[in-house]
Phi, psi and omega in degrees: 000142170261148193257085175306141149221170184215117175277174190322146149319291207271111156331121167264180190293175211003051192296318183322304216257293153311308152324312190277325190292321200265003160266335185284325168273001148138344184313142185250007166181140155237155189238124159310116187227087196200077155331296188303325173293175175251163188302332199281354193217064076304309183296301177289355144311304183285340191301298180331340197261155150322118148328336230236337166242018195287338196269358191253018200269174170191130171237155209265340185213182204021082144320309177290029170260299188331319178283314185306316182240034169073011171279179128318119202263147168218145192271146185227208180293301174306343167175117189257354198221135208264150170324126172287166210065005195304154209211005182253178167296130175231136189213164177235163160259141194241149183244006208188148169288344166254015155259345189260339188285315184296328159339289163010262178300347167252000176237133165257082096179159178254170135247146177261159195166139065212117163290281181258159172320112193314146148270320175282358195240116176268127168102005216241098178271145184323120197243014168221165168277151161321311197298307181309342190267329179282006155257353161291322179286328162304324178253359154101356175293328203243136136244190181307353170236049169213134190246138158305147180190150204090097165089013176285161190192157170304321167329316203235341159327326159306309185308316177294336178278339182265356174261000153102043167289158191224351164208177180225160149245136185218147163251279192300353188282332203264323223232332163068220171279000198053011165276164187304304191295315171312308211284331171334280173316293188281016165259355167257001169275289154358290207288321182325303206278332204269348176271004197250000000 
């Protein structure tokens, strides 16, 4: 299965060095997610990444970094629409199976959320049944290029693969306590679970 993460709002310490670390072990894009920063401490994260992983980068807010350093963009409520000419990877986030269906033709790939009860958002609950998303994926609404997301955990990855998921996005499962050995662990254990 492929394997998303996204980071914390609040940069945590060295994340640049984390980030290159959950690419070099397989993770296949993580997206910068630090609403809250300024572009200018955004910019200085990706300048910290290795060139050699900027283009597997996606970022959620300041788009206009993205042509400069070859990432990808992801569309939420705050931009709902990619820069024009934009040419790059583009995925949205999505709340519903017919948002993710209209989605579709204009992203190469989505997430759908909240699958299981968020870890990183308290209160923020599971908004389809197993059954309701594998009868999406049966009938042709849903396909391999919409990822789960919300409450994914190593725990529960199989299950996204028998509802006929082909990846996940996680954040609080990847990121933990933010040290290093924690963020470590839980992307090999992570990574363990989506090859198995």
């Amino acid at each position: 299965m492929r394997l998303v993460v996204i980071t914390p709002e609040t940069p945590v310490a060295a994340e640049a060095d984390a980030i290159m670390t959950m690419l070099d072990r397989g993770v296949e894009r993580v997206h910068l997610r630090h609403p809250g920063q300024s572009a200018e401490a955004v910019d200085a994260i990706i300048e910290a990444i290795d060139p050699q992983y900027r283009d597997r980068l996606s970022l959620n807010d300041f788009h206009e970094l993205a042509a400069r350093y070859g990432c990808g963009i992801h569309l939420n409520g705050r931009h709902p629409l990619p820069p024009a000419g934009f040419r790059g990877v583009v995925s949205r986030s999505c709340h519903s199976i017919a948002e993710a269906e209209a989605a579709a033709p204009t992203t190469d790939y989505r997430f759908i959320s909240p699958v299981f009860d968020s870890i990183s958002k308290q209160g923020y609950t599971a908004a389809f049944t197993p059954a309701e998303l594998r009868h999406a994926f049966d009938d042709g609404r849903l396909d391999t290029t919409t990822l789960a997301l919300g409450g994914v955990s190593a725990d529960n990855i199989g299950l996204l693969r028998d509802i006929g998921f082909s990846g996940a996005a996680v954040l609080g499962a990847a990121w933990g306590d933010g040290s290093r050995e924690d963020i470590s662990q839980r992307i090999n254990r992570l990574l363990q679970c989506c090859n198995s």
